[in-house]
C-alpha positions, 0 to 999 in steps of 0.5 A, spaced: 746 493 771 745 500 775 739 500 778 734 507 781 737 506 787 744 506 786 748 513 785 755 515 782 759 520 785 765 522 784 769 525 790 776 527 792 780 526 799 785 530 802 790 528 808 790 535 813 796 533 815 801 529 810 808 527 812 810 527 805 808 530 797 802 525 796 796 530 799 790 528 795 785 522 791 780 523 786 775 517 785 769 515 783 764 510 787 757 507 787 752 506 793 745 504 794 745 510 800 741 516 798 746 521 801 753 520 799 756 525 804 754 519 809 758 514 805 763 510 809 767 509 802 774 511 802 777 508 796 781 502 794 789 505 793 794 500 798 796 507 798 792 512 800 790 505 805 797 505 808 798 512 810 791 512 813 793 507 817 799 510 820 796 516 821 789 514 822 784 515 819 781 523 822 786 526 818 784 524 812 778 528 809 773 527 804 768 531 800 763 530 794 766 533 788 759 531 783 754 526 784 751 523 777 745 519 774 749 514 771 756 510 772 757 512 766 757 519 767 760 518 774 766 515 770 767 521 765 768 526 770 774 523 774 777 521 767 776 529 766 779 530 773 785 525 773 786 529 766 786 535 768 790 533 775 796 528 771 795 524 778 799 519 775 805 523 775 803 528 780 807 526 786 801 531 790 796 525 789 795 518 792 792 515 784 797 512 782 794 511 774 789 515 770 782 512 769 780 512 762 773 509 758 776 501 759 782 501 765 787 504 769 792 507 764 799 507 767 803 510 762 808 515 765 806 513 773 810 516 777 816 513 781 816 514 789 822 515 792 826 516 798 826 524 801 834 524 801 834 521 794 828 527 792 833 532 795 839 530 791 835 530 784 831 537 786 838 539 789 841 538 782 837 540 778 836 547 781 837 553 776 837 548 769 833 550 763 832 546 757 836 549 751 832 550 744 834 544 741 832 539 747 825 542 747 824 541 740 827 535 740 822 533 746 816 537 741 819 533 735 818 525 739 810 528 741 810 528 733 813 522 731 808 519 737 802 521 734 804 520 727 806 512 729 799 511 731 798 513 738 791 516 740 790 521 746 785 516 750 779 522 750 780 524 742 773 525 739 769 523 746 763 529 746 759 530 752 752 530 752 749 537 754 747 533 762 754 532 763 757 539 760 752 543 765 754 538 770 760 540 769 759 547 770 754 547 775 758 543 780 765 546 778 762 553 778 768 555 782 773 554 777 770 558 772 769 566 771 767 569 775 768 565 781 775 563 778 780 563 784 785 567 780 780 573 780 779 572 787 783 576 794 788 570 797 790 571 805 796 567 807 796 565 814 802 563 819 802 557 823 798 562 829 793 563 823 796 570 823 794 574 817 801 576 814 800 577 807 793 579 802 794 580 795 789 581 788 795 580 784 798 575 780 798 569 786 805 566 783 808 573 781 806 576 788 810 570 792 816 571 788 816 577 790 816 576 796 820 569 797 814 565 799 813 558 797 808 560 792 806 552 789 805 549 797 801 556 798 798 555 791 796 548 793 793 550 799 787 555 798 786 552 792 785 546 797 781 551 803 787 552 806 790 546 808 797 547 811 803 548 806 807 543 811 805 541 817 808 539 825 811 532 824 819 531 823 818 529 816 814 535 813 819 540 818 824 537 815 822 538 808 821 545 809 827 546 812 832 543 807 828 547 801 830 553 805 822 554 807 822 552 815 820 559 817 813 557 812 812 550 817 804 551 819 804 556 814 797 556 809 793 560 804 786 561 803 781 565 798 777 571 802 769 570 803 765 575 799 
């Protein structure tokens, strides 16, 4: 039973400096400390766990992304959170499985495979798109899913008026106004020379450029973590995708 003194938050951690795809954990945590930016708590993944214990755990950041009232309200965000992301498939995140109202919903949890094997497949399927008839035969499985009964885990769900103006309060940065592709972006290189700044469409600009433009793309969305860092893995990486002139390189959004 949730007591006064407890409180819910939902918070998201960040690897400074990864060494592979995996960048970032999104979960929720309940304390009995009244300040949770102070809480010691750093999740539950063997994941997330195993990379803070080989690269130590200075590395890592975290930060509070919400704070609620209840639990269950706490548990509402980060299911909206592991939607929007699709942490169980997206190779940038820790999370191995999407929370939902009842457990940890694993379907579609993505496979983990070694960085040669990663390269082969990218390396295959560089230049491939879909033919008409494989995306709708691909729309027509979702139809015949649905139609056999299957039902999206947040259908007919309604947040209450609280949890909507939480929302917006503390997402505040991605909506409107504030809305990150509404602002100026700056790319850095490794020696935090400013090379690049555009108000343009972000994804068109770095094609235009030749520019990294998902790693960029990650990395001011994130405050400017950098898009590869120093260690041999990462240099590797960017290499092999032909981005070893980016290593260090990061985007950031201009202050107002």
């Amino acid at each position: 039973m949730t007591t006064a003194k407890e409180t819910h938050y939902v918070y998201k951690i960040t690897n400074l400096n990864p060494i592979d795809e995996e960048q970032y954990y999104i979960g929720v945590h309940t304390t009995k400390i009244k300040t949770p930016e102070t809480d010691g708590y750093m999740g539950t993944s063997k994941y997330l766990d195993e990379a803070m214990n080989n690269q130590g755990s200075h590395n890592f950041k975290k930060e509070i992304l919400s704070i609620w009232k209840t639990r269950k309200e706490a548990l509402q965000e980060e299911i909206r959170l592991h939607e929007l992301n699709d942490v169980a498939v997206n190779t940038t995140f820790y999370n191995r499985s999407k929370q939902t109202s009842t457990k940890f919903d694993t379907t579609g949890t993505k496979i983990i495979h070694s960085f040669d094997r990663n390269k082969k497949i990218s390396e295959k399927l560089t230049g491939i798109t879909h033919s008409k008839q494989r995306k709708e035969n691909n729309r027509n499985a979702q139809l015949k899913l649905y139609k056999n009964g299957y039902i999206h885990p947040n259908k007919g769900k309604k947040l209450s008026d609280e949890h909507r103006h939480n929302i917006s309060k503390n997402h505040a940065h991605i909506s409107g106004k504030d809305h990150y592709e509404t602002k100026t972006i700056l790319i850095f290189d490794s020696s935090d020379n400013l090379r690049y700044k555009t108000s343009d469409t972000f994804s068109k600009f770095c094609e235009e450029e030749g520019l990294p433009t998902n790693k960029l793309t990650l990395s001011y969305r994130n405050g400017g973590s950098p898009i590869y860092s120093h260690s041999e893995i990462s240099k590797s990486r960017a290499i092999s995708y032909g981005y070893g002139n980016y290593i260090g390189w990061y985007a950031k959004i201009e202050e107002d």
